[in-house]
Each structure stands twice: as C-alpha cells, then as structure tokens.
Phi, psi and omega in degrees: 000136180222164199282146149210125192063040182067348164252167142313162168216116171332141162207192199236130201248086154273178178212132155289006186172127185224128160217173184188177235153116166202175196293145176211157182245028170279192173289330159281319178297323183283339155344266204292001160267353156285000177258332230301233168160115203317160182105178187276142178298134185226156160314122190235161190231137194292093192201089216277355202213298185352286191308309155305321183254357189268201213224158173259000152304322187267011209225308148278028163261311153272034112335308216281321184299305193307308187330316182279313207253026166054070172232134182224026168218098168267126200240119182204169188259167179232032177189106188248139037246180204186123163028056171064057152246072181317302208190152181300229168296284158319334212069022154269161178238168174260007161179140152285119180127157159233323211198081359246173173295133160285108169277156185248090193315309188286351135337267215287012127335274190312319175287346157322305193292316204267307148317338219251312179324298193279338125010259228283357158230056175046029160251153208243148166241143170255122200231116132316063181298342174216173172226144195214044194270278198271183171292299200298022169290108174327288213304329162291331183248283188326138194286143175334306197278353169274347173331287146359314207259309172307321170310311191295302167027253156318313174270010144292325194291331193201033159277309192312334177272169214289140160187158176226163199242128152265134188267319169227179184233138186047054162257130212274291214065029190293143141057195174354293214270001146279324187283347171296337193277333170303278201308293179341295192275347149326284199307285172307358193212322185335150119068048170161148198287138163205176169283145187328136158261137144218203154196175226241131182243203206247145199295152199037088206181128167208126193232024194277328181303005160245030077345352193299312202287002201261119161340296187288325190288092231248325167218152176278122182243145166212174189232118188261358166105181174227048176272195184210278293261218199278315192296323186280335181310292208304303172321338169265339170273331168206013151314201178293324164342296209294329238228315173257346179298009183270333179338143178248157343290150197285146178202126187295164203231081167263134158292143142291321198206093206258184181291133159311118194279137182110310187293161174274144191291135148040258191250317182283299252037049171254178218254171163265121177273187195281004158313279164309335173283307192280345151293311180325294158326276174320304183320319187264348160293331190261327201300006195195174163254171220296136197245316174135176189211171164252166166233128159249145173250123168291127198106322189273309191269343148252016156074058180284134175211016165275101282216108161068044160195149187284177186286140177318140161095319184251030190334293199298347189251005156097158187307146185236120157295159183291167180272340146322330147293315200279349190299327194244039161287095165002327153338255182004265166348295189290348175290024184218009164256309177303340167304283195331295176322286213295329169309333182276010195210146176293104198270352184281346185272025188250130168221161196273145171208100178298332174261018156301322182266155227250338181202146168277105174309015207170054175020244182279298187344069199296012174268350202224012198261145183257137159300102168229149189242153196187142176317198139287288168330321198096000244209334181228120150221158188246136147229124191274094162254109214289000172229129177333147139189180180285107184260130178268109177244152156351113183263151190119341209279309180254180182273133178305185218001117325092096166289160179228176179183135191280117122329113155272112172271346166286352174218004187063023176264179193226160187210118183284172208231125173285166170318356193252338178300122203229088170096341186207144202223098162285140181285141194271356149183198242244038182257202184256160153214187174228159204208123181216127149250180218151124149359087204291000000 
C-alpha cells in the first residue's frame, strides 16, 4: 500500500475474495478514500489455506491464473495449525509455546516467499492473522497479550508488503469475546498508521453495532455464508448490509464470504453452481455501495488435493474437486467479466435506491429479487435481475436521454438498448442480467 499526497488512495476488493475502490464525495465515499490503494480496481481470490500448504511451483501456477483473470487480491491465513492444517509443507508450525509464544522462523521464512510472490504480480494480501473459530484457535487460546504480541509480529514482518490485515476469523464477538477482540485490536492498532484493518465475523452473523466507535476498525466484512433457502437470499440482498450502510461512522461493506461455487448448500445440500455464486455476488455488489465482494472455489480456498473427499476438517461441505480442477470452475471466469463491467463505469458513485424501481417484478420471492443502485446525480444506474423480466423505474428518478445496455454476466457481452425504449426495459430472456444506464 502506498501513500499519495500523503493519503492512501481508495480501489474496489473482490474476492475467490474480490475488491475494488475510489475516492467518493459522500459520507461513504469519504470512508474509502482514507482507505483505498493506488492503482485500478480487479478481482481478488479467496484462498484460505493455500499459502501455507502448496509447494512453491503450484502457488505460482495459481498466481498466475487469478493473475489472467484480472484478481487483484489474495486472502489467506498465516498461522498453522488451524482447522485441520497441522503444518505447512515442510512440517513446520508457526509458533510454540502459549505464555510465552515462540516463533518458528523457518515457517514464515519460507512464507516470506509466498507473499513477496503474490506482491511482486501487482496483488494485494489480505493476512488472517489468528483464527477464532474453535476454543483450540490461536486467536482463542492463547492469552490475550500474546494474541497481541503475534499480531505486532506479524505486521513487523510483512507491514512493508502490498496488505490489508484481518485480524482473526469466525468469531461471534458476542459478550466477553467481543469485548476481548476490541481490546485485541486497540492494543495492536490504536495510535499509529498502519494498513486497513479488519475482521472476519461467523456467517450470517452481524455484529458491528457494538463495534461502530473502534478506531482500529477501518472497513467492514461479513459472511453471508453458504445456505440457499429463502432466509439467507433475502439476508444478503436486504439484510443487514442493506439495513445499515448509512451508519456513522461511513465504512465500506465487503462479503468476505458469499457462497462457495462447488461447496453444498445448507439446506438443499446441493453443490452451488456458478449461477448461484454470481447472483450472491451482484447481490452483495448492489446491497450496500458498491465496495467489492468474494468469489470462493470449493477446493480452491483449502488448497485441496485429496481426489473424491471434502477437505480436511469439513466434512459437511461436500467432495471438493483438487484445486487445480476448481481453479477453472466457470465463477472465475465470469469475476474477470464483472471486473471489467464495474471498471467501465464510476462504480464508486453507486448507492443502493430501493425506489428506482417502480416495482418487484416478482413480488416478495426473495430468489427473484433485483437489486439496484444508482449515482446520486442521476446520470449511472446498475440493476442486477438474477431471473429475466421487465423492468419498469420510477419516473423522475433518473437523468434524462440515459443510454442503456444489457450486461451478459455469464459471458461479459453487452447488447445496447435501443434509444426509443422509455421507462420500461425487457430483459432478453429469463437467464440473469445487468441493466447499466449511463451517460450518453
């Protein structure tokens, strides 16, 4: 991350983990322009193990993939073992000890290399630094100030590198163990510049209102999970995201973690195709303004290479193609069409305006609900309708002559709209699309 004219400069974050980002002159926008990080917005990919288990030939082979499909983020932990990650390659661990801890320099030796890898091809890491999932969780077992002591660590060790710091994972932040994680990240961040900070809370799970005043806390993630039924759709499209970005203090809003393409749903237990993973997406691209989302691959995000069994640790999320199979999953791909789309338009000037639209074509169904977002000016709206129909907005709502034009998010084509088309817009048929108006 580098400094310009003495501030940061905002981008837009996906995630296998996707983001992205720029300067805005709202109440949100100024948030992300104290966060941001020069350069143009890309795809970033969600790869929760990787870093720690691969070889360093396969570790630049995906690099190299995300890299083509314009992912600009890698999101991974730095500290094993952790949810059935004994140890790295090698057989090493990253530290000994509770009180106090020992680090084992020939760990992060070798993950030196694996960071500086994903650097050194204009990708930015996003570092897990603990996990706070089980009681046996660094982030849980260890006594607070070494929490503390590992954290600064670390960000001695790889603050100079391109980064943003998560501070633990799957944690409630319920009761005691929110106020413990407060102090954690106080102790560790309070009162000295450092890179965005954040953290990763348990799916569906939204636990920042007693969180707004923390300091250290520079943008927000949530997990909307990998259910299917009625309840989690409507929770990632009007849930809380959706329900709170006006909040003060303004912070950007990213899924961390939207459904995996590949893991089993829930509730069905069917696998999520890339259908579902990509409405997940848009959806969470519209719900709140637009910040960045993830993209996860089952398989991909536990570096999997055991052949017809789900990942060590996850029994319940279904057999994971190797990650070498999951890397060229159809997702993928369309997240390097959806870069494209939101790069061509001021995407930062996107705010969610439930009354662009004049109606739900498709009432209540929350399997059917379309998202839309729109400048303040009137002059840009994105509308995501994850099944075809006609959409009728609101008049008054927007700026007058406004070109229009259909987005294929499965294949990034674009198909204009003619000019006599007024107020009501058909979709060209009953697959998903985007409705992008614009400037002429």
């Amino acid at each position: 991350m580098r400094l310009v004219n003495g501030r940061t400069k905002p981008v837009l974050f996906h995630v296998c983990l996707a983001w992205t980002a720029k300067p805005a002159n709202s109440p949100a926008g100024a948030k992300r322009e104290a966060l941001g990080f020069s350069g143009t917005a890309r795809c970033t990919s969600r790869l929760m193990d990787g870093a720690i288990l691969s070889a360093k030939e396969d570790w630049n082979t995906y690099l190299s993939d995300r890299v083509n499909k314009r992912f600009d983020v890698v999101h991974f932990n730095v500290v094993a073992p952790r949810n059935g990650v004994a140890a790295d390659e090698n057989g090493e661990i990253s530290f000994t000890g509770e009180n106090p801890i020992r680090i084992n320099p020939r760990f992060y030796q070798r993950l030196d290399q694996r960071i500086d890898a994903v650097n050194s091809r204009g990708i930015l890491a996003a570092i897990v630094l603990t996990w706070g999932l089980r009681p046996v969780d660094s982030g849980n077992s260890l006594p607070e100030a070494e929490v503390v002591r590992l954290i600064r660590y670390l960000e001695a060790r790889y603050g100079a590198n391109h980064v943003v710091w998560i501070v633990t994972g799957d944690n409630y932040y319920e009761g005691p163990d929110g106020e413990r994680w407060k102090r954690i990240g106080r102790a560790a961040f309070d009162g000295r510049v450092h890179a965005p900070v954040t953290t990763h809370p348990a799916g569906m799970h939204w636990p920042w209102e007693s969180f707004r005043d923390e300091k250290w806390l520079d943008f927000i993630i949530y997990q909307s999970g990998h259910g299917d039924d009625a309840n989690t759709l409507h929770w990632i499209h009007s849930g809380p995201p959706h329900q709170h970005w006006q909040d003060s203090p303004p912070r950007p809003f990213i899924n961390i973690e939207p459904p995996y393409e590949g893991h089993l749903g829930y509730q069905s237990r069917k696998p999520h195709s890339d259908y579902a993973t990509r409405r997940a997406i848009y959806w969470s691209l519209l719900n709140a303004p637009t910040a960045g989302v993830t993209y996860g691959a089952h398989g991909v995000w536990s570096w999997h290479t055991a052949v017809g069994q789900p990942p060590t640790d996850h029994p319940t999320t279904g057999i994971a193609k190797t990650w070498r199979e999951a890397l060229s999953f159809p997702g993928s791909t369309q997240m390097k069409y959806l870069e494209e789309f939101f790069t061509s338009v001021p995407w930062w000037t996107l705010r969610p305006d439930d009354n662009l639209l004049a109606e739900q074509p498709h009432g209540d169904d929350p399997m059917r609900h379309i998202s839309a977002s729109r400048s303040d000016k009137g002059d840009l709206a994105v509308i995501y309708l994850p099944v075809g129909a006609a959409v009728r907005l609101r008049e008054g709502v927007l700026g007058q002559d406004l070109q229009g034009e259909w987005f294929n998010p499965r294949s990034g084509s674009r198909t204009r709209i003619p000019s006599s088309a007024k107020g009501t817009f058909q979709a060209p048929d009953q697959q998903d699309w985007v409705l992008l108006l614009k400037t002429r």
